[in-house]
DOGUKE-89388 format. One line per field, with one value per residue (C-alpha): residue in one letter; residue number from 1; x, y, z. Coordinates in steps of 0.1 Angstrom, whole numbers, padded with zeros to 4 digits. Each point is the difference from the previous one (the first is absolute). Example, Ala and Ser with C-alpha at 12.3 -4.5 7.8 and 13.67 -1.06 7.14 Angstrom:
pafi a:s;
drenpa 1:2;
px 0123:0014;
py -0045:0034;
pz 0078:-0007;
END
This chain:
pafi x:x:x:x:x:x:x:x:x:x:x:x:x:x:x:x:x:x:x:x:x:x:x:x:x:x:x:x:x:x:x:x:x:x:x:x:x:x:x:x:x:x:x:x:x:x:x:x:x:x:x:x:x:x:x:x:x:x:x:x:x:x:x:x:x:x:x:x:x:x:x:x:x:x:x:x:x:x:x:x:x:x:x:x:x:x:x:x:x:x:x:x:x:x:x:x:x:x:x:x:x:x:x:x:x:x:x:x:x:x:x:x:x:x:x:x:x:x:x:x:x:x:x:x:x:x:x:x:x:x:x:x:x:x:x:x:x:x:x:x:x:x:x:x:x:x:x:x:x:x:x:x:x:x:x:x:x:x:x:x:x:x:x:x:x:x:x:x:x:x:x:x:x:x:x:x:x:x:x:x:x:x:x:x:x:x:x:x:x:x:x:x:x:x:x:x:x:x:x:x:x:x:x:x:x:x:x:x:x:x:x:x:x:x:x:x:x:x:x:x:x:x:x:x:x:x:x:x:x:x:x:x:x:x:x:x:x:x:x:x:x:x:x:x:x:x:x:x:x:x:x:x:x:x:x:x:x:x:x:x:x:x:x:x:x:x:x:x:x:x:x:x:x:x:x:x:x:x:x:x:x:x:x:x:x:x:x:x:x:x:x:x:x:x:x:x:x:x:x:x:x:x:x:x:x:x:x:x:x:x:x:x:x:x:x:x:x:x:x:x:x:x:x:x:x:x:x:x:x:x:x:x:x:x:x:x:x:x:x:x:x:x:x:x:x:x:x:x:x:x:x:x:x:x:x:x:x:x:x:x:x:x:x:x:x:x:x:x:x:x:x:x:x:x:x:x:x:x:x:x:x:x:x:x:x:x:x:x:x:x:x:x:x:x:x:x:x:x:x:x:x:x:x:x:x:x:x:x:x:x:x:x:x:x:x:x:x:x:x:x:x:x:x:x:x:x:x:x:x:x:x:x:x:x:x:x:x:x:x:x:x:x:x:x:x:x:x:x:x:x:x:x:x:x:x:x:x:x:x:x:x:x:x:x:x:x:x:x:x:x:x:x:x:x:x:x:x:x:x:x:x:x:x:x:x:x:x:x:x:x:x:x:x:x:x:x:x:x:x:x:x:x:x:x:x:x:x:x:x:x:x:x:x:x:x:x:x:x:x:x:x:x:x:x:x:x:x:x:x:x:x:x:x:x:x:x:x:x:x:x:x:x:x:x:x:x:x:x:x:x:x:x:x:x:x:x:x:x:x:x:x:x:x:x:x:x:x:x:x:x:x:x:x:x:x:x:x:x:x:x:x:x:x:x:x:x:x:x:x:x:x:x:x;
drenpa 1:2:3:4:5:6:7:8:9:10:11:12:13:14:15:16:17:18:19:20:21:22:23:24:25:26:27:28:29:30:31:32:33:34:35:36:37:38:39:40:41:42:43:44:45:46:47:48:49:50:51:52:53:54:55:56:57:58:59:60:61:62:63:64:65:66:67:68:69:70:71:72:73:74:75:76:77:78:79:80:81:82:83:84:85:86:87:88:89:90:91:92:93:94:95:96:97:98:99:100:101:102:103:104:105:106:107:108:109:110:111:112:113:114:115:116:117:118:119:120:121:122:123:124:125:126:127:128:129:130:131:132:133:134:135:136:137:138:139:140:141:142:143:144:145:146:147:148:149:150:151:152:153:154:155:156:157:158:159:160:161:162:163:164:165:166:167:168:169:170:171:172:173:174:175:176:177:178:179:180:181:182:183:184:185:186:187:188:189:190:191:192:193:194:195:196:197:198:199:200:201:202:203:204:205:206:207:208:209:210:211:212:213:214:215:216:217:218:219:220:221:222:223:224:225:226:227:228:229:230:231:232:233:234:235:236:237:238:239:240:241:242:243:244:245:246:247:248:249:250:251:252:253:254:255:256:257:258:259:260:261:262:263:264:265:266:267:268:269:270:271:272:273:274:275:276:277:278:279:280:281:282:283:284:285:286:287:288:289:290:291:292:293:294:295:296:297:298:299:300:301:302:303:304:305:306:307:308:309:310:311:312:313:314:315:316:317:318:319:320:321:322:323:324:325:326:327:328:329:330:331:332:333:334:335:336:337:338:339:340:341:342:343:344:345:346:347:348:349:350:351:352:353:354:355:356:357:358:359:360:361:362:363:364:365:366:367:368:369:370:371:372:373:374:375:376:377:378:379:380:381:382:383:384:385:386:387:388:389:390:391:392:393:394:395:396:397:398:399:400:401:402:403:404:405:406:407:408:409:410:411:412:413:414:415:416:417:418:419:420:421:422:423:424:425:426:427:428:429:430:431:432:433:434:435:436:437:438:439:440:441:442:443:444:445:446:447:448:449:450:451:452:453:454:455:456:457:458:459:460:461:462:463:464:465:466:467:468:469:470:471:472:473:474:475:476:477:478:479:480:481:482:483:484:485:486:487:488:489:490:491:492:493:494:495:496:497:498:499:500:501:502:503:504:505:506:507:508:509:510:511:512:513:514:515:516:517:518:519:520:521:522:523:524:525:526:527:528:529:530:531:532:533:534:535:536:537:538:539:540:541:542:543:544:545:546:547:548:549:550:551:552:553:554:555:556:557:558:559:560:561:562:563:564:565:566:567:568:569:570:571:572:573:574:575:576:577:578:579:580:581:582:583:584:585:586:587:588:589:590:591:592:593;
px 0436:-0015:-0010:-0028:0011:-0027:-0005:-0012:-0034:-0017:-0019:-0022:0009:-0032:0014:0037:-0014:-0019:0028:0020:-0023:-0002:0036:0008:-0029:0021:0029:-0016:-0018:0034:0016:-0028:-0006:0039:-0001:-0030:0017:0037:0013:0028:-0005:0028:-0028:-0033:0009:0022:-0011:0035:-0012:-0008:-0028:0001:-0011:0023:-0001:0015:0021:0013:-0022:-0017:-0035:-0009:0015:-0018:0002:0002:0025:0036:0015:0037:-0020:-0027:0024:0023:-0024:0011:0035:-0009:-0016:0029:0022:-0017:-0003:0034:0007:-0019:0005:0042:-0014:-0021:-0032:-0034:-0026:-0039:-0030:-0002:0041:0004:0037:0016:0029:0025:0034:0007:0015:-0026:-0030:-0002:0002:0020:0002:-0028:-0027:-0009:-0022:-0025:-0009:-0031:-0001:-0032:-0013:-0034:-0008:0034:0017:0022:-0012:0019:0006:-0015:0026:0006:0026:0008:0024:0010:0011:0028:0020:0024:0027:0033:-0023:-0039:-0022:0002:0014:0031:0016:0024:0033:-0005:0031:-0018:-0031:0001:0001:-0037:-0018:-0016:0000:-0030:0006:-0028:-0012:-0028:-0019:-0028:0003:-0032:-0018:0023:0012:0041:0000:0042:-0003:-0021:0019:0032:-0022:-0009:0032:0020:-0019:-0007:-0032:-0015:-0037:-0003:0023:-0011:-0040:0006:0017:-0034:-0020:0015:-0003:-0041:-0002:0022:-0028:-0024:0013:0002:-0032:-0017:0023:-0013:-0035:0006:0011:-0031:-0021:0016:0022:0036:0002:-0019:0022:0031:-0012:-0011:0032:0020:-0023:0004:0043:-0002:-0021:0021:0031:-0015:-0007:0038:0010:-0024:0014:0038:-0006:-0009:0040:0022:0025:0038:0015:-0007:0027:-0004:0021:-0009:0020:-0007:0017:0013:0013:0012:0019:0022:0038:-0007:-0003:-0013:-0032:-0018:-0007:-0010:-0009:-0033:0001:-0029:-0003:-0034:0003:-0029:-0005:-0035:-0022:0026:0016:0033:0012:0039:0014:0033:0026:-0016:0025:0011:-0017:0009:0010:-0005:-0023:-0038:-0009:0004:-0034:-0015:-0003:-0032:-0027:0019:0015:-0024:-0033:0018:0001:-0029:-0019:0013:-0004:-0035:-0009:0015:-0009:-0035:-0013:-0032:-0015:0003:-0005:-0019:-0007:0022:0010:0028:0020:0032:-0009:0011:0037:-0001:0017:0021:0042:0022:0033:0019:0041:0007:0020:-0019:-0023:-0027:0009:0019:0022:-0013:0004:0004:-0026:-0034:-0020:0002:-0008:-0031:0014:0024:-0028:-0016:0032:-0002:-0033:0003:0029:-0017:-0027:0025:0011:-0035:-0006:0019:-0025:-0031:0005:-0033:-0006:0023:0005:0038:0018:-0017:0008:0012:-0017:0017:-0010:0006:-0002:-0007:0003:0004:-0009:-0033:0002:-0007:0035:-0020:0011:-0025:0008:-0016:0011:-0010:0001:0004:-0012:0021:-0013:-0005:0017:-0023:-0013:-0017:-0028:-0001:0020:0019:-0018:0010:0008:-0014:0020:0018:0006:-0005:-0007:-0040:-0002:-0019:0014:-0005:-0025:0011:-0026:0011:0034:-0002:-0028:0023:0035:0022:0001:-0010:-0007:0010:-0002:-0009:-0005:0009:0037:-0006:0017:0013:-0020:0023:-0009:-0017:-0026:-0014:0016:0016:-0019:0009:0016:-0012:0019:-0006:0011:0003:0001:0006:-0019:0019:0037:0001:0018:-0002:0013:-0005:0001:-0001:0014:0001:0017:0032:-0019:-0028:-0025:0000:-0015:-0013:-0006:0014:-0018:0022:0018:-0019:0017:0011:-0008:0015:0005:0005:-0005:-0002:0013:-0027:0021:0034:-0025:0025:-0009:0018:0000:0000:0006:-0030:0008:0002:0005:-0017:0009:-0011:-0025:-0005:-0035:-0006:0023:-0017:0009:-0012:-0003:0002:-0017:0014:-0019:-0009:0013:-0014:-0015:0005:0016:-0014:-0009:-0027:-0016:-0036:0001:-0028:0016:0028:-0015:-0023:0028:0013:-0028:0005:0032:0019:0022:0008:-0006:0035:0003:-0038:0027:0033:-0014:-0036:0002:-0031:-0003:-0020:-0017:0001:-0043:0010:-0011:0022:0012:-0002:0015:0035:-0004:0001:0026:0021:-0007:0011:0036;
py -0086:0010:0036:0013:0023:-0002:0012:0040:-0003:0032:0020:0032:0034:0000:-0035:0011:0033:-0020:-0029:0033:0021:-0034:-0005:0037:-0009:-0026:0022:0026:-0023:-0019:0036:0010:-0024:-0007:0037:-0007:-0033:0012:0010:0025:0037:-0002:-0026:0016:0034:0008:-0029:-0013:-0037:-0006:-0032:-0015:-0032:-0014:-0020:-0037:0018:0025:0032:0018:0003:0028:0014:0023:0030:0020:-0015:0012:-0010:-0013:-0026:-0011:0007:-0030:-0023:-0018:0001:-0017:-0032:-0003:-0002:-0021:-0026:0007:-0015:-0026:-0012:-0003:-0017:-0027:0011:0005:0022:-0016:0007:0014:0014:0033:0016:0027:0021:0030:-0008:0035:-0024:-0020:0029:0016:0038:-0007:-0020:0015:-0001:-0034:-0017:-0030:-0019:-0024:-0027:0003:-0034:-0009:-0033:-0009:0016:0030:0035:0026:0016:0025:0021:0026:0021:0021:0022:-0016:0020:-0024:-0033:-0003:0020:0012:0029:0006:0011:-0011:0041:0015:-0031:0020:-0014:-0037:-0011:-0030:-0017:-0022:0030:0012:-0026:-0035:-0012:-0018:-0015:-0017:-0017:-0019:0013:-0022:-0030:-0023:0022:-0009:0024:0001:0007:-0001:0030:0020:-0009:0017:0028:0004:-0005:0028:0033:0023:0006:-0033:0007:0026:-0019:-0028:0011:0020:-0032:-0015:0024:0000:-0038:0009:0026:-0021:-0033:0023:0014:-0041:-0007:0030:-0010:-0031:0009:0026:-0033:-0021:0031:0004:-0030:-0004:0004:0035:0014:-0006:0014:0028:0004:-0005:0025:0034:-0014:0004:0035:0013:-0010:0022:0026:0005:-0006:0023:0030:-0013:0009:0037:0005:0010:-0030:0007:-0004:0025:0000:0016:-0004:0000:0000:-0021:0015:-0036:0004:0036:-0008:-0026:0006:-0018:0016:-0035:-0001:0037:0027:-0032:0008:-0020:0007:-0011:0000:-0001:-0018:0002:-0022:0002:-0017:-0015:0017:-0009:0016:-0003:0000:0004:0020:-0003:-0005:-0030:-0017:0007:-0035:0008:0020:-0006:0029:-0021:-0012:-0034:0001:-0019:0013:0036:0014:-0013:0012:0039:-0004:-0016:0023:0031:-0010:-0007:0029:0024:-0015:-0013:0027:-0015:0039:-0004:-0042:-0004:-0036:-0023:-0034:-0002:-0036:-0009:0008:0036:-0014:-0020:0027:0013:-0012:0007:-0003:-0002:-0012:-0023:0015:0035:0015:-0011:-0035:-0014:-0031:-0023:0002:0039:0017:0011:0013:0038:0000:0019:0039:-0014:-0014:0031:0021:-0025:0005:0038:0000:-0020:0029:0027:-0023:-0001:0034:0009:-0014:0002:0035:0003:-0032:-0002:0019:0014:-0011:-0022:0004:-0037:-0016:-0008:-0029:-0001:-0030:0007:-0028:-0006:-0028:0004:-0007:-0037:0003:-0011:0023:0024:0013:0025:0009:0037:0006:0039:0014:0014:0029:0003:0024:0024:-0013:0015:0020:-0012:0008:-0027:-0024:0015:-0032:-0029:-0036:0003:-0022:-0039:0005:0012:-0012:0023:0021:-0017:0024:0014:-0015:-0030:0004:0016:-0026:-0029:0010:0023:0025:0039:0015:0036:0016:-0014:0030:0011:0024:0032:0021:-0029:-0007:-0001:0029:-0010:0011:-0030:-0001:-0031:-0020:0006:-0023:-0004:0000:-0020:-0002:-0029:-0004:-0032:-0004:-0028:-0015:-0014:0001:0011:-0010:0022:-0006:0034:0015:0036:0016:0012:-0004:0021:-0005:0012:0028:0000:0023:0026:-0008:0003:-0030:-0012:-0004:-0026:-0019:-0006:-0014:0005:-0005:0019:-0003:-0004:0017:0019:0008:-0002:-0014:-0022:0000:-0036:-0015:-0019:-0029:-0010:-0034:-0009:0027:0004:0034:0003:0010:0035:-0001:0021:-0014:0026:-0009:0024:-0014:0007:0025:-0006:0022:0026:-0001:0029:0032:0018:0034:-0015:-0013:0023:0021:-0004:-0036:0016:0019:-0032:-0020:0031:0000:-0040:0013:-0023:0034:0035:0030:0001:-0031:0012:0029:-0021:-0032:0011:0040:0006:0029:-0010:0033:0005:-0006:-0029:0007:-0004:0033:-0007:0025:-0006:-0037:0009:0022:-0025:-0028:0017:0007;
pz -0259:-0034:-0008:-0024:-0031:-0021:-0039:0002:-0013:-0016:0024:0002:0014:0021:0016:0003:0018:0022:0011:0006:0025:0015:0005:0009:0026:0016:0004:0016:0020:0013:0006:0024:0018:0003:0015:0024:0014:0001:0040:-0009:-0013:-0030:-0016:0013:-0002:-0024:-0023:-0009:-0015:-0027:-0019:-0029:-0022:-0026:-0022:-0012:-0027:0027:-0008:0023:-0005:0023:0030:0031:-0013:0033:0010:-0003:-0039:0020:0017:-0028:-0032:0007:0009:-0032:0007:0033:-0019:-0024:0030:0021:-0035:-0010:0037:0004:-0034:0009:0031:-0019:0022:-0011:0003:0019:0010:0033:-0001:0015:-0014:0024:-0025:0007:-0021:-0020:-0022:-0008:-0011:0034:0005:0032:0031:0024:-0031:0004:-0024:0007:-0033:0002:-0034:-0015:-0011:-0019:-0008:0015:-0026:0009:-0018:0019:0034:0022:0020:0027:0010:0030:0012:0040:0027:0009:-0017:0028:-0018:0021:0015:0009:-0029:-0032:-0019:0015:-0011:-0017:0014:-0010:-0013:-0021:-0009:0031:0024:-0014:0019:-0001:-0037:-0017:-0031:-0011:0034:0005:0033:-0008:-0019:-0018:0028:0027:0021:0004:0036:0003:-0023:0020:0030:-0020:-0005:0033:0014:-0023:-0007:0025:0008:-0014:0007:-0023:-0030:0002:0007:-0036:-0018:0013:-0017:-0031:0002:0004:-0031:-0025:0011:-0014:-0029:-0011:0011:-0020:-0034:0008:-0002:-0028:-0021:0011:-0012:-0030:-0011:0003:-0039:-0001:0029:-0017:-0035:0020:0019:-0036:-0015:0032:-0004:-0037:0004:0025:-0024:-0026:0023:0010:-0033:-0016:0028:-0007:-0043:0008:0015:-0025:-0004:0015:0031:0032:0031:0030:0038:0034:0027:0037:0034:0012:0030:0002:0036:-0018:-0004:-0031:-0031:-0013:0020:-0005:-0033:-0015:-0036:-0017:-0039:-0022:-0036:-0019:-0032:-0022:-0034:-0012:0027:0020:0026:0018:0035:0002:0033:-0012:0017:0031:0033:0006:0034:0035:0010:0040:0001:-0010:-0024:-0029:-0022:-0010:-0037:0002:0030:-0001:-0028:-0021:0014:0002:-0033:-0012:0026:-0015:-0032:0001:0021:-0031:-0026:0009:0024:0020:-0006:-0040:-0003:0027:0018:-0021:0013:0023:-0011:-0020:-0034:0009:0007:-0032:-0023:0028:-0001:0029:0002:0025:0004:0030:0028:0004:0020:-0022:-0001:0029:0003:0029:0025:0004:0021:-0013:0033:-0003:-0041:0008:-0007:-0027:-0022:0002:-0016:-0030:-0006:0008:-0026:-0024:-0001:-0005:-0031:-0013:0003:-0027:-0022:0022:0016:0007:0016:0027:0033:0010:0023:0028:0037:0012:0032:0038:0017:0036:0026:0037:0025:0038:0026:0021:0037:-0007:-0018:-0031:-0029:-0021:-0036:-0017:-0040:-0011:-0043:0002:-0034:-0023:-0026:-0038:-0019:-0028:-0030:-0033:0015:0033:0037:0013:0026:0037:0024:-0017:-0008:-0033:-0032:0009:0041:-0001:0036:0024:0029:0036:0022:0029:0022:-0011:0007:0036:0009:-0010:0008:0028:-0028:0001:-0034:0010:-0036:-0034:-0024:-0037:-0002:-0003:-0028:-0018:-0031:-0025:-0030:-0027:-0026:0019:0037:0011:0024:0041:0021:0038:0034:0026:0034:0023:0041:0017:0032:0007:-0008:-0034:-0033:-0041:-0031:-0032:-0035:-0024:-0025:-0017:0028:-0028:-0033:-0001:-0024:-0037:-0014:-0033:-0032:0025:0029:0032:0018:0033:0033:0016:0032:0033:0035:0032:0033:0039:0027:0030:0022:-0018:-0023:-0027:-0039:-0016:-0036:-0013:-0033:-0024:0007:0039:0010:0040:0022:0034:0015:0034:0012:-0007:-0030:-0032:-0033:-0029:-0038:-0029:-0031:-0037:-0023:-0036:-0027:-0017:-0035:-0026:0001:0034:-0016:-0017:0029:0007:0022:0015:0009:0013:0026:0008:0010:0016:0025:0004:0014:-0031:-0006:0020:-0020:-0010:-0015:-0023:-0011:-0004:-0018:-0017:-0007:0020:0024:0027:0024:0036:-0001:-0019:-0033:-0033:-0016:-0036:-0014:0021:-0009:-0037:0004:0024:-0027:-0031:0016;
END
């Protein structure tokens, strides 16, 4: 097997605008109809997959863009791993090879967000790869679902492991491997009808790079590709010059496991340093806890920690509402260092366990803003309300099991002239929440309540974003798993905004009727039909000193019912009326105390 790396020719903007509306084309393209073909609701509702096409050199050259940035951002990371592994095996890559890949240490984000890579050849020459990932409802790890994981005691407890496996080889289908499949996740219809799917999208993301190339010539498309990596270099580079050079630190702390008799395993401290030397920019991870070696909170360097941080990064310094459309592909990464000491959190030791690295990636990147704020105050948002995932499963009557994974949002804290984002994904999630038709159509589920907290918005000149509650009612025997965090660290306030509040857990008793408060992190645990579990969402910080907040505001999110009277008083210095009006003069009078 040869592959084609050609001389970059010269090539005009007009031509390298149109190869990349093409190629953006394809991504979208793979993503929807990925969504359309796919049988479970974590993929076609809340859109947690991600597309992409990448090229022989290893760049991405587009990605879906609707898709959630955990799933599409390591898409690279996936083809380095699955050529890092079969180059140590001696094998090759050929027409008509379909790759299934899920090592965290090989450029995966973690073990259920499995990857399906498809060689793209022209002219029998190998020029790249198109690739999908998805987020599976169950790998056949130690318990059903594929979140809650939280007490695996190693990598091998996570689940099946695919490292690099050909599931269809010179257009030959492995059947042996699908028969493992089959035989070792629960409910296989819908994991292995979605593996199926993603098989379908990533055949035509190769087809249409295919026929982009025969439109256009292999030669063009790569000039073109050189020429959006080289702009979007210069983009990042050109945003990274306007920081003043030093270094920036900021911490963050995770719960862990807050039930643990361990002091090892929870108030787990991230720490990030921003070093900034003219347009390079280095993200230091140093001083970060050392990993959890049983327990799977830990974060692949590559497919997790990397995409926080590139994510947040480009989200700051390259705001979409100030740049615009720019293209989404690895020369944004190219001025971007991360480092990151072997044996921590950020960059585990095989074979500790990765599974639940979800809400820990998202305090890095979190912390990683509150760095940057120092020198971007007015770019970033304070502190973000983190995310719980939840898995429900049961058997049916035909003994068969169902499982049913629900992302509950988490909430943005204020930012420079705008309100925090009430009950929305955070950071590098973007999926979308499941409806509850959906849910109660599919599943023995009752959503009984799903609504924003009342008087919790933290106080800000620009409120923190609100987190939501939802309550649960199994109308049949069944089990959860939960992986949060933010139920002892609320989130940050900043330039005197207010600290949020943080989330919780719990669940009732069909018929004591007593609530048990659980921890963040709850591995399987039975519920008897009738059982009511509630969760309590995180809210985002506030932004700037309360008292400057307008009044007017005020008293808006007074009638939202975000705040009582008392709190418009205690926090904001406005007086609020009994015909629910604003006495000015008292607010003056109340604010210049």
């Amino acid at each position: 097997m040869s592959q084609i790396i050609t001389e970059t020719k010269k090539i005009d903007p007009i031509t390298v605008q149109v190869v990349l509306g093409a190629l953006e084309n394809v991504a979208v393209e793979m993503g929807h109809k990925l969504a359309r073909m796919s049988y479970s609701s974590i993929i076609r509702e809340s859109e947690d997959f991600g597309c992409a096409l990448v090229d022989i050199k290893g760049q991405q050259l587009c990605e879906s863009s609707h898709s959630t940035p955990l799933q599409s951002g390591p898409i690279p990371g996936y083809v380095n791993g699955i050529r890092q592994i079969m180059a140590e095996r001696n094998d090759t890559f050929n027409p008509g090879d379909v790759i299934m890949h899920n090592s965290p240490y090989h450029g995966a984000s973690h073990g259920p967000d499995v990857g399906f890579c498809i060689p793209v050849f022209y002219q029998d020459e190998l020029i790249g790869f198109s690739v999908t990932t998805a987020h599976h409802l169950d790998i056949g790890a130690s318990t059903p679902g594929s979140c809650g994981i939280v007490d695996a005691v190693d990598a091998y407890a996570e689940g099946l492991q695919f490292k690099a496996i050909k599931v269809y080889e010179k257009g030959v289908k492995n059947r042996y491997i699908w028969d493992i499949l089959y035989d070792n996740i629960r409910a296989p219809k819908l994991v292995v009808g979605d593996m199926e799917a993603q098989i379908a999208a990533a055949k035509i993301g190769a087809q249409r790079y295919i026929e982009i190339i025969e439109k256009y010539g292999l030669d063009t498309v790569q000039a073109a590709s050189e020429e959006l990596m080289n702009y979007s270099e210069k983009m990042m580079r050109d945003a990274i010059k306007k920081l003043p050079n030093g270094e920036y630190t900021a911490e963050g702390f995770l719960d862990g496991y807050l039930d643990s008799e361990d002091p090892a395993k929870k108030d787990l401290k991230i720490k990030v340093t921003v070093k900034v030397d003219g347009s390079d920019l280095t993200v230091d991870l140093t001083g970060t806890a050392p990993q959890v070696p049983d327990k799977p909170i830990n974060m692949p360097l590559i497919g997790t920690v990397d995409i926080a941080i590139y994510l947040t990064i480009r989200s700051i310094l390259l705001d979409s509402t100030v740049y615009g459309n720019f293209p989404q592909n690895s020369g944004l990464i190219r001025p971007i260092k991360i480092v990151a000491p072997k044996g921590t959190l950020c960059n585990p030791i095989f074979p500790a366990p990765t599974i639940a690295r979800f809400n820990s990636g998202n305090i890095v990147a979190d912390t990683l803003m509150k760095a940057l704020a120092q020198v971007v105050p007015h770019q970033v948002s304070a502190g973000v309300g983190n995310l719980q995932v939840v898995a429900f499963s049961g058997k049916s009557e035909d003994e068969n099991y169902w499982v049913y994974m629900d992302i509950m949002e988490g909430s943005y804290g204020g930012r420079y002239g705008k309100d925090g984002m009430d009950a929305v994904d955070t950071l590098y999630a973007n999926t979308r929440n499941n409806p509850i038709e959906d849910i109660e159509s599919h599943y023995p589920l009752r959503v009984n309540r799903y609504e924003l907290r009342d008087n919790e918005s933290a106080p800000g000149k620009w409120r923190g974003g609100i987190g939501s509650i939802r309550e649960v009612t199994f109308l049949a025997d069944g089990s959860f798993s939960v992986e949060a965090d933010g139920y002892k660290f609320a989130p940050w306030g900043f330039n005197e905004g207010k600290s949020g509040s943080v989330g919780s857990l719990s669940i009732q008793d069909k018929e004591t009727k007593e609530v048990t408060k659980l921890p963040s992190k709850l591995p399987n645990r039975q519920a008897k039909e009738g059982s009511t579990i509630q969760l309590v969402g995180p809210c985002g910080g506030g932004y700037g000193n309360p008292l400057e907040r307008e009044p007017e505001k005020v008293l808006s999110d007074y009638l939202d019912g975000f705040i009582t009277k008392k709190q418009a008083i205690r926090e904001y210095g406005v007086f609020i009326c009994e015909d629910e009006s604003i006495d000015y003069q008292k607010t003056s009078e109340l604010r210049n105390r």
